[in-house]
N, C-alpha and C positions, 0 to 999 in steps of 0.2 A: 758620113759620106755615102754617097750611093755607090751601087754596085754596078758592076757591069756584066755582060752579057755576052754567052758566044761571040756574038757580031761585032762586040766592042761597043753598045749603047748603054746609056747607065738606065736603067731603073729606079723609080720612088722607091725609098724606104716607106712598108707599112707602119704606121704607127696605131696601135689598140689603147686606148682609153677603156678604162674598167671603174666604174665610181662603187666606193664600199656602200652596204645598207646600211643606212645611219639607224640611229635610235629610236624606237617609239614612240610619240608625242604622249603627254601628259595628257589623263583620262580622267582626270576627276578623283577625291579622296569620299566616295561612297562606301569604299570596301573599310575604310578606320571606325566608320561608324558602326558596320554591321562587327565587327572583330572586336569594338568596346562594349556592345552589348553583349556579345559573348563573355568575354571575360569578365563583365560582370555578373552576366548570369550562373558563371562556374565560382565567382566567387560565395557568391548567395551560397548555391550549395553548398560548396565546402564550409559558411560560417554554420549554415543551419546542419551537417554531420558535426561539426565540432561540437555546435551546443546540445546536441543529442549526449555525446559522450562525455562532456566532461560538466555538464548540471542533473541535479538530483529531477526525482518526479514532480516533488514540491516547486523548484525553482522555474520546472518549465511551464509550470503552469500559473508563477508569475510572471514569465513572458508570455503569455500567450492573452494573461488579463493586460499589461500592461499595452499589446496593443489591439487592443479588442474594441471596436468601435461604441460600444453600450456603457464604456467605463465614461463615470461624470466625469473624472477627475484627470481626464488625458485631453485638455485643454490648453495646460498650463505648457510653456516651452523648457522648462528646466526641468529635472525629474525627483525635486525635493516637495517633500506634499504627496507624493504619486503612488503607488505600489511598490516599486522600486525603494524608493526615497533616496536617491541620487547612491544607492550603493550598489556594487558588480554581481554578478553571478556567484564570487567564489566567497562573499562576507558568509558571516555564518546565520542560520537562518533561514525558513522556508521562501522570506520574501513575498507572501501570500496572503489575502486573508483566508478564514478558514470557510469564505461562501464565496470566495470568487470575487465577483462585478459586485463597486459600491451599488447598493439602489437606496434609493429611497424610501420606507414607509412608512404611512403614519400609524400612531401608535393610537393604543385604546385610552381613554379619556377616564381619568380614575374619579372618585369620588375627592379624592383629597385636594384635585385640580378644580374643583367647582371651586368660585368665591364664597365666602361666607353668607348670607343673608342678612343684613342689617335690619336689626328691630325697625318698627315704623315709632314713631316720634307719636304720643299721648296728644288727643285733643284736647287744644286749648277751651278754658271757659266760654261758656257763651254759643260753644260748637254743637251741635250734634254727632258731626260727622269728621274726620279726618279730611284735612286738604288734598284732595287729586287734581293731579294735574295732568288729567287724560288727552290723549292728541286724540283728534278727530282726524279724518281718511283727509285732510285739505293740506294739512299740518300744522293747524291753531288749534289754540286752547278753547277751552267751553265758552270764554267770556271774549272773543274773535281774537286775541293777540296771538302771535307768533310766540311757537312755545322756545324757549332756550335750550339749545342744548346740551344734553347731561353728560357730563365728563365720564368715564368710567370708574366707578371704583377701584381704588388701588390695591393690587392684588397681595396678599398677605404672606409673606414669604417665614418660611420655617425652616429653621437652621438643618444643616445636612446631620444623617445619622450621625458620621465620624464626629463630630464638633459637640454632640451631647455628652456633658459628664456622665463615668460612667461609678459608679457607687466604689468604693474601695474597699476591697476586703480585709474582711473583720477579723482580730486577731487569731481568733479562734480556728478559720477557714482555711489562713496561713498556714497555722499549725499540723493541720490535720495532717496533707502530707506526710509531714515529719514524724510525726504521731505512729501513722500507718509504717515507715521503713522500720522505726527502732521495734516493733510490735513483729515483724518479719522477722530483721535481724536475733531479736532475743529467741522466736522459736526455733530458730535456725540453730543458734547455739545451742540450747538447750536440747535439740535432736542428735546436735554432735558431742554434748557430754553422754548421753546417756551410752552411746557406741564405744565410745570411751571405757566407759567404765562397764559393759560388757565387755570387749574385746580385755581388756585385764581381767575380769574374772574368768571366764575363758582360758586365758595362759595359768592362774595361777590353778585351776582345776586338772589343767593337763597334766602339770608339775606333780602334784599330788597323787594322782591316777596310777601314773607308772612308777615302779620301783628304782628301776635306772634313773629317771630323772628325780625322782624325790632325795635321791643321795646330792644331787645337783641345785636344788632348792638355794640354797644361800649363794647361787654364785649369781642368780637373776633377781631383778627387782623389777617393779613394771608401778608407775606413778603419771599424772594428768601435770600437766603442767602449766603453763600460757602460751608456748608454741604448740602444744600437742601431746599426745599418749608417746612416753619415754621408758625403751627398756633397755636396761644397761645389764651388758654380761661382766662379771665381776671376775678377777683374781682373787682364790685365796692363798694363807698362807703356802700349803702344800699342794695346793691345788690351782694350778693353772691353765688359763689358755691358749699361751702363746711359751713357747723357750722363752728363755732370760735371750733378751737380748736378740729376739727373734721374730719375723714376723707368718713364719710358719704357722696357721695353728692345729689344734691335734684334737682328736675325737672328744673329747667332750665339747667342745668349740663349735664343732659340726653336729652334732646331738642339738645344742643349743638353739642353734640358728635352724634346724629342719623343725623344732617344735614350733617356735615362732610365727614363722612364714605363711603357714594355712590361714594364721589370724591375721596379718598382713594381707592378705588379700584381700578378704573381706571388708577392709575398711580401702575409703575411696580415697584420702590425701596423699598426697606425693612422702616420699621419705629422705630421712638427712642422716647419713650416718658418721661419726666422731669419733676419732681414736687419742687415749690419753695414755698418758704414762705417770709413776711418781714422779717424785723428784731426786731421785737417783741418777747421777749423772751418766751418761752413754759413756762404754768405756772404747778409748780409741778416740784419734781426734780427725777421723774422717768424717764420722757419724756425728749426729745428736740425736736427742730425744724427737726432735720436727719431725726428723725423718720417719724415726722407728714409730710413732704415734699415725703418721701418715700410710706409711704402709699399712700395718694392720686394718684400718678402717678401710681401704683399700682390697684387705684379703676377706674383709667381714660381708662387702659388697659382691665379689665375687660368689662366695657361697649364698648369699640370698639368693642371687641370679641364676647358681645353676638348682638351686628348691626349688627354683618359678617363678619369682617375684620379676615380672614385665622391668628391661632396663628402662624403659621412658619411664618409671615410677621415681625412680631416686633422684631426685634434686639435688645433693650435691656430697661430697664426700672429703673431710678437712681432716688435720689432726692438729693437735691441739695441748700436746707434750704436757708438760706439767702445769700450766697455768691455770687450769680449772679444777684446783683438787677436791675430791669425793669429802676425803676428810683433812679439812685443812690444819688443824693441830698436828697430825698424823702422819705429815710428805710422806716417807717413809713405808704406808703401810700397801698389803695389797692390794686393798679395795681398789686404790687410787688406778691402777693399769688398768685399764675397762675398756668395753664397745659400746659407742650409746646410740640406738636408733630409733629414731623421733619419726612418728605417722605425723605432719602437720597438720593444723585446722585450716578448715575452706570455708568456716562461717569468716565474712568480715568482719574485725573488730568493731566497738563501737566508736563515733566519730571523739574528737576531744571537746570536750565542754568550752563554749565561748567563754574570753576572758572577762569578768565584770570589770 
C-alpha cells in the first residue's frame, strides 16, 4: 500500500532491485594440462629417488644400458632377449653385462678357419701341363666360353672340444691318490706311536726316580692300546685309593695323578676318563656300584683339572661298575677298583678294506 503524507497524499512505494553476481564463465581446461605435466614430472622423480635407493650399483647400471640409445638389442618391444630379460630390479643378480652396451666386433681370423687346400688332381697322359681354367679380365675362358662358376668348397667342420673322447685313466693313476693318503695316514700313526711309547717311558722313569712313588709303583700301569696311551690307577689289597665305599680320594690318589699330568700335557689328544669297581655289591639299596664308579672318575677329573690339565681336553667321563673286570677270574680282587685315563689317538684309522 502506499503511504501517505502530511497533506494526506499517498506516495510510490520505492522499489530497489539488486541482481546477485552470478558465476564465472567457463575458461578453458589449459590449467589440467599444465598440473598433468607436473604431476608427472614429480612422479618421474620420485620413481628415479626410489630407484636410487632401493637398486644395487650393478642394477643401475642395467637401467641405464637398458635405455641407452647405442644398445642393438633395445629394438625389440618386450624385454625378454634384452638386458633386463623381462626380470625386475629386485631378481637376484647384477642384470648387467660385465662391458655394458652389446657391440659388435669382429674377431681375428685364425689359422684353423682358413679351408683346407685341396691337392690339385695329377695330369692326365698325353698332358704336359695340368688343366687351368684361368678367367681372363672379360670373364671367359682361354678357349672364349663363358667360364662356370665354382661352388665353394665345403667348409670342413671339427667337432667341439667338449665332444672329443677324453683318454680314461689308467688303473694305476686312480690309485695313486689312494696310494698317497694311506702313505700319510701310516706316517701319521707311526708319529703318534712313537709319543706314545715315550710318554709311558716318561711315567714309568718318574715312578722309579722318586722314593715315595716307587713304593707306589704297583698301583699304576701305563699300556698303548687301539683307542690310545691308557693309564690305570690301581687298588691294592692294603693299599687304596678311594675308602671302601667311598668316592673321597686320599693322598696317594693325589700323588698319582700330580705325577701324571705334566705327561698329559704334553701329548695333544683329548682324554677319557672311567671309573670301575669289582664286583662286590654296594652295600645299601640306595646306592650301586653305577654310581660309586661314576663318581670317582668324576673326582679323578677334578684333580687332573686342578694339576692343569685344560677342562676342553677331557672328552668325556663314565663309570663303568663292574662290567669291565681287570681280572675276570678274580671279581673279587683289588686290581679291579681302578681309574682308567686314556690320551686318545687323532691319527685316523685306516679305512676298511672293500668287500670282494
Amino acid at each position: 500500500m502506499a503511504k501517505q503524507d502530511k497533506r494526506g497524499k499517498k506516495r510510490p512505494v520505492p522499489i530497489i532491485r539488486r541482481e546477485e553476481p552470478a558465476g564465472e564463465g567457463h575458461h578453458g581446461g589449459a590449467w589440467k594440462v599444465a598440473y598433468a605435466d607436473f604431476v608427472t614430472a614429480m612422479m618421474a622423480f620420485f620413481l628415479v629417488m626410489w630407484l636410487l635407493n632401493a637398486t644395487t650399483e650393478d642394477q643401475r647400471k642395467g637401467l641405464a644400458d637398458y635405455f641407452s640409445p647405442n644398445n642393438l638389442m633395445s629394438h625389440a618391444s618386450s624385454g625378454t632377449g634384452q638386458p633386463f630379460g623381462g626380470h625386475t630390479a629386485f631378481d637376484q643378480g647384477a642384470m648387467v653385462s660385465d662391458r655394458g652396451s652389446v657391440q659388435v666386433m669382429a674377431g681375428t681370423r685364425t689359422a684353423a678357419d682358413e679351408p683346407a687346400d685341396e691337392p690339385e688332381p695329377a695330369p692326365e697322359a698325353g698332358e704336359s701341363e695340368p688343366r687351368k681354367m684361368g678367367k681372363s679380365e672379360s670373364g671367359k675362358t682361354g678357349k672364349g666360353e663363358p667360364a662356370a662358376p665354382t661352388a665353394p668348397a665345403p667348409a670342413k667342420t671339427q667337432p667341439p672340444p667338449s665332444s672329443r673322447a677324453e683318454p680314461a685313466p689308467t688303473p694305476a693313476a686312480a690309485q695313486a691318490p689312494a696310494a698317497e693318503g694311506a702313505a700319510a695316514r701310516a706316517a701319521q700313526q707311526a708319529a703318534e706311536q712313537r709319543r706314545f711309547e715315550s710318554a709311558a717311558e716318561e711315567i714309568r722313569r718318574a715312578m722309579a726316580s722318586d722314593p715315595a712313588l716307587a713304593a707306589l709303583a704297583g698301583q699304576i700301569t701305563v699300556d698303548i692300546t687301539p683307542e690310545g696311551l691308557r693309564i690305570q690307577l690301581l687298588d691294592q689289597e692294603r693299599q687304596a685309593m678311594f675308602s671302601t665305599g667311598s668316592a673321597q680320594p686320599n693322598e696317594q690318589a693325589r700323588l698319582l695323578i700330580a705325577t701324571i699330568t705334566p705327561t698329559l700335557l704334553r701329548l695333544p689328544g683329548q682324554v677319557s676318563i672311567q671309573g670301575h669297581t669289582d664286583a662286590a655289591p654296594y652295600p645299601g639299596p640306595d646306592r650301586t656300584n653305577w654310581e660309586l664308579s661314576a663318581e670317582r672318575a668324576n673326582a679323578a677329573r677334578r684333580m687332573l683339572t686342578d694339576a692343569g690339565l685344560p677342562e676342553q681336553r677331557i672328552r668325556d667321563v663314565s663309570g663303568r661298575a663292574d662290567r669291565d673286570l681287570l681280572l675276570p677270574a678274580q671279581p673279587l680282587a683289588a686290581a679291579n677298583r681302578r681309574i682308567a685315563i686314556t690320551v686318545l689317538r687323532q691319527a685316523p684309522p685306516a679305512p676298511p678294506a672293500p668287500k670282494g
